[in-house]
C-alpha positions as CSV (number, residue, x, y, z in Angstrom):
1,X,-17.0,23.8,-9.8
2,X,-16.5,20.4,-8.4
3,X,-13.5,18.0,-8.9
4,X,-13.8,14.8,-9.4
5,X,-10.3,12.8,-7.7
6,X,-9.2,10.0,-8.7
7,X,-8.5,7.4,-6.0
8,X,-6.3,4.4,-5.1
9,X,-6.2,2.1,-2.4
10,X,-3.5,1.1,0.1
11,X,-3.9,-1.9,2.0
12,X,-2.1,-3.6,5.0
13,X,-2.6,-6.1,7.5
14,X,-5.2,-4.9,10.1
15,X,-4.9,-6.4,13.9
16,X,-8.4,-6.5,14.8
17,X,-7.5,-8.1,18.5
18,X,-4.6,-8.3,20.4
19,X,-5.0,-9.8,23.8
20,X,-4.0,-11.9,26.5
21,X,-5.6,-14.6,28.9
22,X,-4.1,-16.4,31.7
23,X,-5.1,-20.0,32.1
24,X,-4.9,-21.8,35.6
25,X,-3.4,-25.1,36.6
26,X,-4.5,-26.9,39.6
27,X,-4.7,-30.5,39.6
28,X,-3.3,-33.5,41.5
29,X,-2.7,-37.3,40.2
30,X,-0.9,-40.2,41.3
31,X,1.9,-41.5,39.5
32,X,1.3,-44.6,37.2
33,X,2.3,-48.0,38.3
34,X,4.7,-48.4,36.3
35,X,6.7,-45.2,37.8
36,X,8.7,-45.8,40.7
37,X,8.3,-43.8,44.3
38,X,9.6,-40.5,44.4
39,X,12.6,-39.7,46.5
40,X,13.1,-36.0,45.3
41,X,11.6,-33.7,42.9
42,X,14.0,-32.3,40.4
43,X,12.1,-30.3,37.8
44,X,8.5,-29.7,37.0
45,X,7.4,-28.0,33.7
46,X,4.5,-27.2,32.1
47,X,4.5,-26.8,28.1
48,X,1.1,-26.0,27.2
49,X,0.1,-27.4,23.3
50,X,-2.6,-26.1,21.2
51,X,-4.6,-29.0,19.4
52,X,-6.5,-26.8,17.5
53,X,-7.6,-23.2,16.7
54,X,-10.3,-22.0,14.3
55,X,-12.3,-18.4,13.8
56,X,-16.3,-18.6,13.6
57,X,-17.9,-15.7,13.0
58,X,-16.6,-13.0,15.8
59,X,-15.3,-15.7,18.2
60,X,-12.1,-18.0,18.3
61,X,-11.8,-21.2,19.7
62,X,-9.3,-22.8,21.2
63,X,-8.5,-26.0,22.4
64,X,-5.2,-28.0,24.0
65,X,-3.5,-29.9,26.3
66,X,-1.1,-28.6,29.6
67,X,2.0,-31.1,28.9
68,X,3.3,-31.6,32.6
69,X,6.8,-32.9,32.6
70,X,8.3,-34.4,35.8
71,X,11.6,-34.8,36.2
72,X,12.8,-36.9,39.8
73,X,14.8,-39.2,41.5
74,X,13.1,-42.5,42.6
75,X,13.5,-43.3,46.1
76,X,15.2,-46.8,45.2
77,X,18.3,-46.1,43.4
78,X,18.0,-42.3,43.2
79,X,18.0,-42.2,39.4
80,X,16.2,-40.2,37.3
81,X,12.8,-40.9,36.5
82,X,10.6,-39.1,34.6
83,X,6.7,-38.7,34.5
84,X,4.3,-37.3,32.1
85,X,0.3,-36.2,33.1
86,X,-2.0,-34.0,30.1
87,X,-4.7,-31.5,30.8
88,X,-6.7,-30.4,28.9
89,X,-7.9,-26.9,28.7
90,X,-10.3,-24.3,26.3
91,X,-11.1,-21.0,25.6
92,X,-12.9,-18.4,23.8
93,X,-11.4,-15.0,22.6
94,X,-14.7,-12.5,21.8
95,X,-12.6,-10.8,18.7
96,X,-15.5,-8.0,18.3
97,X,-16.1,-8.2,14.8
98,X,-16.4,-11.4,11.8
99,X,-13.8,-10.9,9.5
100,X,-14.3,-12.7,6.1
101,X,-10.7,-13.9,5.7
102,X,-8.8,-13.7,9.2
103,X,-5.7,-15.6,10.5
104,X,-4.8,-15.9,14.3
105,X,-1.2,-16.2,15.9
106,X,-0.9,-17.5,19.2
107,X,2.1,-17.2,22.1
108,X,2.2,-19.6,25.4
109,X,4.4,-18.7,28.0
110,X,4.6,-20.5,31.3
111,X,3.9,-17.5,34.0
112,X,5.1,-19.9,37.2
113,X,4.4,-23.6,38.3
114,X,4.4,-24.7,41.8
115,X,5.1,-28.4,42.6
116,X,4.5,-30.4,45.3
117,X,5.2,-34.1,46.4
118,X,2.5,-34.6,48.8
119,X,3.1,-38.7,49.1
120,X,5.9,-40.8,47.4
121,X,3.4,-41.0,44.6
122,X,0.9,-37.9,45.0
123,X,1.9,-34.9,43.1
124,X,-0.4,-31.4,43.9
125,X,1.0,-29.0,40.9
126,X,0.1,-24.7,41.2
127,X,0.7,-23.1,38.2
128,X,-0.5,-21.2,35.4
129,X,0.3,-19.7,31.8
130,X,-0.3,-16.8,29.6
131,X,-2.3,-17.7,26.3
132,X,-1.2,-14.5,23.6
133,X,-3.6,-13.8,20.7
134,X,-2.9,-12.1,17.7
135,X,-5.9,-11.2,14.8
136,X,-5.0,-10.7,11.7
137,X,-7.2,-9.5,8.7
138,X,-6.5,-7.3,5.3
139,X,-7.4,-4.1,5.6
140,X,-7.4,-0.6,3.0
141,X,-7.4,2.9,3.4
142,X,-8.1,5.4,0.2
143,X,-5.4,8.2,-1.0
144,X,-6.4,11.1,-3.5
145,X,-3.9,10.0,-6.2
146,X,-4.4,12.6,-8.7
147,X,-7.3,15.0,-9.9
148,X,-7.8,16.0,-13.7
149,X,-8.5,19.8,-14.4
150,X,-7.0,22.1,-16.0
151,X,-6.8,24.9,-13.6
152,X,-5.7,22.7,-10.9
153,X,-2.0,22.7,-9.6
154,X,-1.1,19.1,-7.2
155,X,1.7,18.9,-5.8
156,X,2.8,15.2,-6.1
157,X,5.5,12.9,-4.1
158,X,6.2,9.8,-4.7
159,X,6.2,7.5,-2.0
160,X,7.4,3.7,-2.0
161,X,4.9,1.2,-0.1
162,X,4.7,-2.2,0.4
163,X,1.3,-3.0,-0.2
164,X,-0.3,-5.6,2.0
165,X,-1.2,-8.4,-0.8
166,X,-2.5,-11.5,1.2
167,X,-2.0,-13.5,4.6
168,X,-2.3,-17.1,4.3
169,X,-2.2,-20.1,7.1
170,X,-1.6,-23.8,7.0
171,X,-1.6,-26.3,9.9
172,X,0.2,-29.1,9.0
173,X,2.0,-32.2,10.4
174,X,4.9,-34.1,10.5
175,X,6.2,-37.3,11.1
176,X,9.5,-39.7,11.0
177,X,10.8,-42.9,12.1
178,X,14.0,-42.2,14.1
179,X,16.7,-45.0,14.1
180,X,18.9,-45.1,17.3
181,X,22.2,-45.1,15.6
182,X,24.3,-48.7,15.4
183,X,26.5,-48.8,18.5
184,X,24.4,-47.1,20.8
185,X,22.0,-49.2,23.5
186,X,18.7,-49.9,23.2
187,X,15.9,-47.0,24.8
188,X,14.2,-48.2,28.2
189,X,12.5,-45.1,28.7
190,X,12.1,-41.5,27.8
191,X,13.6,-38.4,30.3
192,X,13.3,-35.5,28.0
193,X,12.6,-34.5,24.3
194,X,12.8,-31.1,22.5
195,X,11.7,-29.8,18.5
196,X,12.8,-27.2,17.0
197,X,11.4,-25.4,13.9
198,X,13.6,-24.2,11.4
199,X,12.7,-21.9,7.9
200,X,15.9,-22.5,5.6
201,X,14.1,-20.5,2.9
202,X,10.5,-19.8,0.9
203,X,9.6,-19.0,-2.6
204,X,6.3,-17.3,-3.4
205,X,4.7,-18.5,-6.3
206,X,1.4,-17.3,-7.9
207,X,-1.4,-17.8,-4.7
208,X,1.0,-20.1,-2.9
209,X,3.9,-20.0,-0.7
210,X,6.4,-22.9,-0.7
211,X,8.4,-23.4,2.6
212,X,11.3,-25.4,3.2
213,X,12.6,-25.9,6.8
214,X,13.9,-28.2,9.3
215,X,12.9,-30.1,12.5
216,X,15.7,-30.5,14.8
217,X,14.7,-33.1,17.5
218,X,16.8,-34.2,20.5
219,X,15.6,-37.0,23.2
220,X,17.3,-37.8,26.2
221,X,16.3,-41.0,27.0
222,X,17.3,-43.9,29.6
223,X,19.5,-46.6,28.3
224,X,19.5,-49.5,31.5
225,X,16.5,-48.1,33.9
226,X,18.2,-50.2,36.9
227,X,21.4,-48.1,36.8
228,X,19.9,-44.8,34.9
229,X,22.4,-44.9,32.5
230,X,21.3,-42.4,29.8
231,X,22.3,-41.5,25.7
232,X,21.0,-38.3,23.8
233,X,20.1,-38.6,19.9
234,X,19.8,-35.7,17.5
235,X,17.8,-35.8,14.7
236,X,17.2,-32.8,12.1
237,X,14.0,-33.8,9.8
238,X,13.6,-32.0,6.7
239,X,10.3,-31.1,5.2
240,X,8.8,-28.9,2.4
241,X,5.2,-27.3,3.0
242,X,2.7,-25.4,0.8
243,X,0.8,-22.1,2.0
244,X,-2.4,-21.4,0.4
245,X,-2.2,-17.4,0.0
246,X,-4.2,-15.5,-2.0
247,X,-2.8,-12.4,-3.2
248,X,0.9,-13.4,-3.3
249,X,3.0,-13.4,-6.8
250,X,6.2,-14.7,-7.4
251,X,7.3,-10.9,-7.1
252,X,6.4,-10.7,-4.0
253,X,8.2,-10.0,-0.6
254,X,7.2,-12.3,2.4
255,X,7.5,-12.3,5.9
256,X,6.8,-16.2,7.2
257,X,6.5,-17.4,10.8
258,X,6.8,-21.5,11.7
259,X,5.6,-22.9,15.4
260,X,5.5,-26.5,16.4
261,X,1.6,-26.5,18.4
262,X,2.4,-29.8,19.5
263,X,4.9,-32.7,19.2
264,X,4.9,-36.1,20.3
265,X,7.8,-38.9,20.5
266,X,7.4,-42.8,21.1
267,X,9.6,-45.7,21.8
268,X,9.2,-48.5,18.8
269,X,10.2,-51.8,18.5
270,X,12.1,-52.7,14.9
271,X,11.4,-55.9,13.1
272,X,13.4,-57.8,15.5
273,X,12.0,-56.9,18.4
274,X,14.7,-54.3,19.6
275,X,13.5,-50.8,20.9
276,X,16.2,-49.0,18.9
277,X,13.1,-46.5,17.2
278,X,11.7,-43.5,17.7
279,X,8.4,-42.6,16.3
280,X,8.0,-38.4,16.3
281,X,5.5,-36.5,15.1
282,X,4.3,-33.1,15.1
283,X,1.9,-30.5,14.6
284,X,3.3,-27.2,12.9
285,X,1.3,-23.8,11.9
286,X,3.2,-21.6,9.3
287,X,1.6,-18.4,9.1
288,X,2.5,-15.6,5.6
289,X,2.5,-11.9,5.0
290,X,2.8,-11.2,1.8
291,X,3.6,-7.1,0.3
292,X,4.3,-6.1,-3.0
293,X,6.0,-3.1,-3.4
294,X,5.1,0.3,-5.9
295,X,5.3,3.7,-5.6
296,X,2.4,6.1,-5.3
297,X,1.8,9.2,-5.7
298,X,0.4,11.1,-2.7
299,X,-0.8,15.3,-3.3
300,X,0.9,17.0,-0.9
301,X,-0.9,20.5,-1.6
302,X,-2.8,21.7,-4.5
303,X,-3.9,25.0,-5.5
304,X,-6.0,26.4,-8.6
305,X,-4.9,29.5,-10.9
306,X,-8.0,30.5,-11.4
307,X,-10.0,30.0,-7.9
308,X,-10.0,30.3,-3.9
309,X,-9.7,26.6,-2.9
310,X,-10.8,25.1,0.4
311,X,-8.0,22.2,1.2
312,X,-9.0,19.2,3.2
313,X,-5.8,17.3,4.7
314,X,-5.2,14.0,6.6
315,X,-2.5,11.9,8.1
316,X,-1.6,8.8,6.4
317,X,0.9,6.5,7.3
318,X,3.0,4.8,5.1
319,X,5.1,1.0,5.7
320,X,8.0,-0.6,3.7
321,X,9.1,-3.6,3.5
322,X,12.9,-2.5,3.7
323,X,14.5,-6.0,4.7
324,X,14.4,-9.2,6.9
325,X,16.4,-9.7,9.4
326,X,18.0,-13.5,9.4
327,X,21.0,-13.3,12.0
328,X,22.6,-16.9,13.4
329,X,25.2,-15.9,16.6
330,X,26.9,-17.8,19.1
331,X,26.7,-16.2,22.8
332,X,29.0,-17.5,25.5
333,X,28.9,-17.2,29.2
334,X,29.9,-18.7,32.1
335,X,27.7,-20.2,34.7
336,X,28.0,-20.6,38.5
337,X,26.4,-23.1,40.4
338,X,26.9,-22.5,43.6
339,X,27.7,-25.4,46.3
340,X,25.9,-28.3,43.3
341,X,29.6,-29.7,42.3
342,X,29.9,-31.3,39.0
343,X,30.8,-34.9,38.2
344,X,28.7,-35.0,34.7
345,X,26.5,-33.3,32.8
346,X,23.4,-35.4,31.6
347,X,21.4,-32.2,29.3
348,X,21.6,-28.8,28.7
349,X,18.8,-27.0,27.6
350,X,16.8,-23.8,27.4
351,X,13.6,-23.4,28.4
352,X,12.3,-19.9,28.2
353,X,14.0,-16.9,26.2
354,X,13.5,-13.5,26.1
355,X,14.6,-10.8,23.3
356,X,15.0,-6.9,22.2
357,X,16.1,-4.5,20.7
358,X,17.9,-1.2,20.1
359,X,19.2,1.1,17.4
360,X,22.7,3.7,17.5
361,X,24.6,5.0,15.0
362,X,26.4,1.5,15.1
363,X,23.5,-0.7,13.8
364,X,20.8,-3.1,15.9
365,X,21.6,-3.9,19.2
366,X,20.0,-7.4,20.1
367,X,19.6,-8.3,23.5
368,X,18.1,-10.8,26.2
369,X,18.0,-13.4,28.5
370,X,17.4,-17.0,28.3
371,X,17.2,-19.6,31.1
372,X,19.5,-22.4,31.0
373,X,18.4,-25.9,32.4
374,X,20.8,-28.3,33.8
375,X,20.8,-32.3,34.4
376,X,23.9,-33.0,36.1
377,X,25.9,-35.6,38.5
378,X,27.5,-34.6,41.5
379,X,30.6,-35.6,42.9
380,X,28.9,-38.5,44.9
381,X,27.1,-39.7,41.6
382,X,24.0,-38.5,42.7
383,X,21.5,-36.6,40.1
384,X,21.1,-32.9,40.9
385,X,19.0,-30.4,38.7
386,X,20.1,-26.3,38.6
387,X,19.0,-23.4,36.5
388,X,20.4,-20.1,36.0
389,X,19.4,-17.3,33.8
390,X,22.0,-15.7,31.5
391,X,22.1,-12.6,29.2
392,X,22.8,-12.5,25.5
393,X,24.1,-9.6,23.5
394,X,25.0,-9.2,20.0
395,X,25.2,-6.6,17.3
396,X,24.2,-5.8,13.8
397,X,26.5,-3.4,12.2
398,X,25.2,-4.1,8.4
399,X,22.1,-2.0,9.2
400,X,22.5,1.5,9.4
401,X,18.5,2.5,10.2
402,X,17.0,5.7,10.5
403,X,14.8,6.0,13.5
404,X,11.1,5.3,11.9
405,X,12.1,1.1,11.4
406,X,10.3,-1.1,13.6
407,X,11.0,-4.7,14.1
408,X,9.3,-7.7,15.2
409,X,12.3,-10.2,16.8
410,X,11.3,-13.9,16.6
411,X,14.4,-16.0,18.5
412,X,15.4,-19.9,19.0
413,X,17.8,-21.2,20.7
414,X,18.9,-23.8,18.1
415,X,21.5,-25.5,19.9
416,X,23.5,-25.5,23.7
417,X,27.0,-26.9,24.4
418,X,29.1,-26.1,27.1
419,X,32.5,-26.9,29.3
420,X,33.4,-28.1,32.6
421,X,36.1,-25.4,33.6
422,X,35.5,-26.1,37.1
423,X,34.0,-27.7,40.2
424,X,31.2,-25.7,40.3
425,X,31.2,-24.2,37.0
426,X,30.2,-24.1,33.2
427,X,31.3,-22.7,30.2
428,X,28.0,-22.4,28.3
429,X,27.9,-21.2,24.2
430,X,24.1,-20.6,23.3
431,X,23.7,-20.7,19.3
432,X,20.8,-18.2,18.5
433,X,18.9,-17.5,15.1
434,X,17.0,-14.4,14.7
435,X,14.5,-13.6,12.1
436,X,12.5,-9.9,11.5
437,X,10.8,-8.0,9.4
438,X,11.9,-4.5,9.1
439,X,9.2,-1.9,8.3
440,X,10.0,1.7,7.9
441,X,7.3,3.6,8.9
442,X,6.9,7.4,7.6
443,X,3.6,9.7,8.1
444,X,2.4,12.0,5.3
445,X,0.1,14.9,5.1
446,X,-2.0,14.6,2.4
447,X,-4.7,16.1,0.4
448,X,-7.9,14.6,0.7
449,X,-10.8,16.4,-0.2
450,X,-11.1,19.9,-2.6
451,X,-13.7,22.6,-2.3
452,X,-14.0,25.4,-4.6
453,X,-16.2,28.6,-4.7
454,X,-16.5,29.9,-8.7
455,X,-17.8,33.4,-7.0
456,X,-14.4,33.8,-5.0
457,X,-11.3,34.3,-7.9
458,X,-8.1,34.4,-7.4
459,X,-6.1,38.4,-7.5
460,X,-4.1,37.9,-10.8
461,X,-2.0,40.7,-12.5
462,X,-2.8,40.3,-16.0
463,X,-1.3,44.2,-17.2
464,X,1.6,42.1,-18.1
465,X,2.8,38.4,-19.8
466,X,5.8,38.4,-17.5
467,X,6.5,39.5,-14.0
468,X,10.1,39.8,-12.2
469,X,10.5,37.8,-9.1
470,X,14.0,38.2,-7.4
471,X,14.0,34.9,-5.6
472,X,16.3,34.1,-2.3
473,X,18.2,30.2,-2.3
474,X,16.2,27.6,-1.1
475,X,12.6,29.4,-2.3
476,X,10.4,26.3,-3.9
477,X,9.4,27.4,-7.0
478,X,6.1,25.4,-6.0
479,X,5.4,28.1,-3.5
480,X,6.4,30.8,-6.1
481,X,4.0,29.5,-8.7
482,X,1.2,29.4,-6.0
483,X,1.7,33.0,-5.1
484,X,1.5,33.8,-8.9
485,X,-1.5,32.1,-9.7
486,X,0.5,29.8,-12.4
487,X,2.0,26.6,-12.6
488,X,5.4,25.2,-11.7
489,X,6.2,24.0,-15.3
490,X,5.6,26.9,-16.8
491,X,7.8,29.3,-14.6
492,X,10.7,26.5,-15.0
493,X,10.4,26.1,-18.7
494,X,10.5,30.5,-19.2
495,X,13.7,30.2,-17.2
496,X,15.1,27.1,-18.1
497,X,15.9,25.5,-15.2
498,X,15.1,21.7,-13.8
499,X,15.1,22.2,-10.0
500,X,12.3,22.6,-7.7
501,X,14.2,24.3,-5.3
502,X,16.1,27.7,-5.9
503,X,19.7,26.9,-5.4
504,X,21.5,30.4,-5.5
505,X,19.7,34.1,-5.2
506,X,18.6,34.8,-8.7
507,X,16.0,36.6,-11.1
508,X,13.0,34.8,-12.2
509,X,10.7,35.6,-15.1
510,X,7.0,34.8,-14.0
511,X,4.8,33.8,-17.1
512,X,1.0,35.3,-16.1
């Protein structure tokens, strides 16, 4: 006899590479003309920008620029000065397969950079970074959901799942006039800028994905170039995007990640002639996940009242969608720096963070470091540049997870303020937002194929309608009714009783 199942799929998101590259820097350049001669170097950094990215058949292609940011103090005056220099750079990641509908997620972070005035105005920069590639592609797997015939027992559980829907991507840019505000001078030249990218919140709709988020710019720029004097301007640009993702309803759950590839920001004169604008632009890449959640039935074990069965099993493993993590903290530490006494602080920023995790009986435990970049005056009113790294730790007791949740932390420092409490010293509070998706991950044994012999039948007393059992507490009458060569409903309907697990030692009657 052969049984025909009847199958369903389950589908999630598929990483068909995951991989890293390093990319060198070496290069040397003069400094334009219309930078001054270099008295001291302060602070080099490399911010590597991806231009473009784009799948062709098994291969991915990328291409960018190394953003080289120089940070010094001119031999004249000893003010700050800044330079900027661009290289560009390309790759190609071999994924080992062509997926028909693929998105890719990429991570850049700065392994080390070695800097080097070799003249007043000859700069030989050492350094490389780490280019992180993600693959992403929808993906099934088939479950035995249910078999129809009559001699055929199936034991079923329902499971819940979050079904893998769609994954969509959008590159998109965007772009603002920034007015200096009235009362403050005139910009003569940029030192530093910085974007953030912000979700406030998303609503699926039918195919789509509508995101609503914020850019929160700062520049540090120079003010009178002769005397260095300098202002900072904070800007927070609001923008709506749409997310082309097939597969997504309006009741479904989604997981949404925002980076900023690239930004740019320019001095601009307003109709009268005054440089009290910035022009900023920027290139963003949202990328969606999109589940829907049902329950399934999985077959657990199945027997047949009439004939020997052959049982097939196989693992499966089974992710939900339980929540998403969206925590904002303030951390606060206090920074040494050593003999550099402080007069003023010109910026305070972050430049590199690090983040994890850990579960107790208490909730999440999120932990880290990030490295804090100061722009300060001495006591003599000279420049001086320090960094220092400092831990972060903070807790999340409204989760109380079982073991089998795995989370993917995604962390910006939004903001940085701090306190002079001493000569040396820094009182530094670090405002963090945290976003994750929180899958919990359970494996199931389940049946997956069915083999029967019609020349091999089951032992089954048939001298009488009834037999006793004398069952112990905790017997499942599933294994009862397998011994028995009958079915669970019918040896819970002869003794009226709902449970499928014996609850106290008791007498059964045994329909045959």
């Amino acid at each position: 006899m052969e049984y025909t199942p009847i199958k369903e799929n389950i589908f999630f998101n598929s990483v068909i590479f995951d991989g890293c590259q390093e990319q060198p820097i070496d290069l040397d350049f003069n400094l334009p003309d219309y930078c001054p001669d270099i008295q001291k170097l302060l602070k080099c950094q490399i911010t590597p920008k991806i231009n473009s990215k784009a799948i062709s058949g098994d291969r991915l292609d990328i291409d960018g620029t190394a953003h080289i940011m120089l940070l010094y103090l001119d031999a004249e005056r000893k003010r700050v000065r800044c330079c900027e220099h661009t290289s560009p750079f390309s790759t190609s990641v071999n994924i080992k397969s062509s997926p028909t509908n693929a998105v890719a997620t990429t991570t850049i972070k700065t392994e080390y950079v070695n800097c080097r005035a070799v003249t007043s105005r000859r700069i030989d920069i050492h350094g490389a970074f780490s280019l992180c590639v993600k693959v992403f592609t929808k993906d099934s797997f088939e479950i035995v959901s249910d078999i129809n015939n009559d001699d055929l027992q199936l034991k079923k559980i329902p499971v819940n799942v979050s079904n893998f829907s769609g994954l969509g991507q959008s590159i998109f840019v965007v772009n603002e006039t920034i007015d200096i505000a009235n009362g403050s001078n005139n910009a003569e030249g940029l030192l530093r800028t910085d974007a953030k990218a912000i979700i406030n919140d998303f609503t699926p709709i039918s195919n789509k994905l509508m995101i609503k988020g914020d850019i929160v710019v700062k520049i540090l720029y120079l003010t009178n170039v002769d005397n260095g004097d300098t202002e900072i301007i904070e800007h927070t640009i609001p923008f709506s995007q749409v997310v082309d993702t097939d597969g997504i309803t309006e009741t479904s759950s989604a997981c949404v990640s925002l980076d900023i590839l690239t930004h740019n920001v320019r001095i601009k004169s307003d109709m009268s002639g005054d440089d009290n604008l910035f022009e900023f632009d920027a290139k963003l890449c949202a990328t969606v996940f999109s589940y829907n959640d049902t329950e399934i039935n999985i077959i657990d074990d199945a027997y047949s009242t009439v004939y020997e069965l052959d049982v097939n099993y196989k693992q499966i493993n089974i992710n939900q969608l339980i929540d998403t993590l969206n925590e904002t903290f303030i951390d606060k530490g206090e920074i040494q720096l050593g003999d550099n006494n402080i007069s003023k602080i010109i910026d305070i920023w972050n430049d590199n963070l690090s983040i994890n995790y850990s579960q107790d009986n208490e909730g999440i435990n999120i932990f880290g470091k990030l490295n804090v970049c100061i722009l300060a005056y001495d006591n003599e009113n000279t420049p001086f540049y320090a960094e220092r790294s400092a831990d972060f730790n903070h807790q999340v007791t409204k989760y109380q997870l079982p073991d089998n949740i795995t989370a993917n932390l995604s962390a910006t420092v939004t903001s940085i303020s701090y306190r002079i409490i001493g000569d040396n010293s820094l009182e530094v509070k670090a405002e963090l937002k945290v976003t994750a998706p929180l899958f919990k991950s359970n494996t199931h044994k389940t049946v997956n194929e069915i083999a029967t012999n019609q020349d091999k039948e089951r032992c089954k007393d048939t001298n009488a309608a009834l037999n006793l059992y004398y069952a112990d507490k905790n017997e499942r009458i599933w294994d009862i009714a397998k011994e028995y060569c009958t079915s669970v409903e019918a040896i819970k309907s002869e003794n009226d009783i709902s449970d499928d697990i014996i609850t106290s030692r008791c007498m059964l009657l045994i329909p045959m």
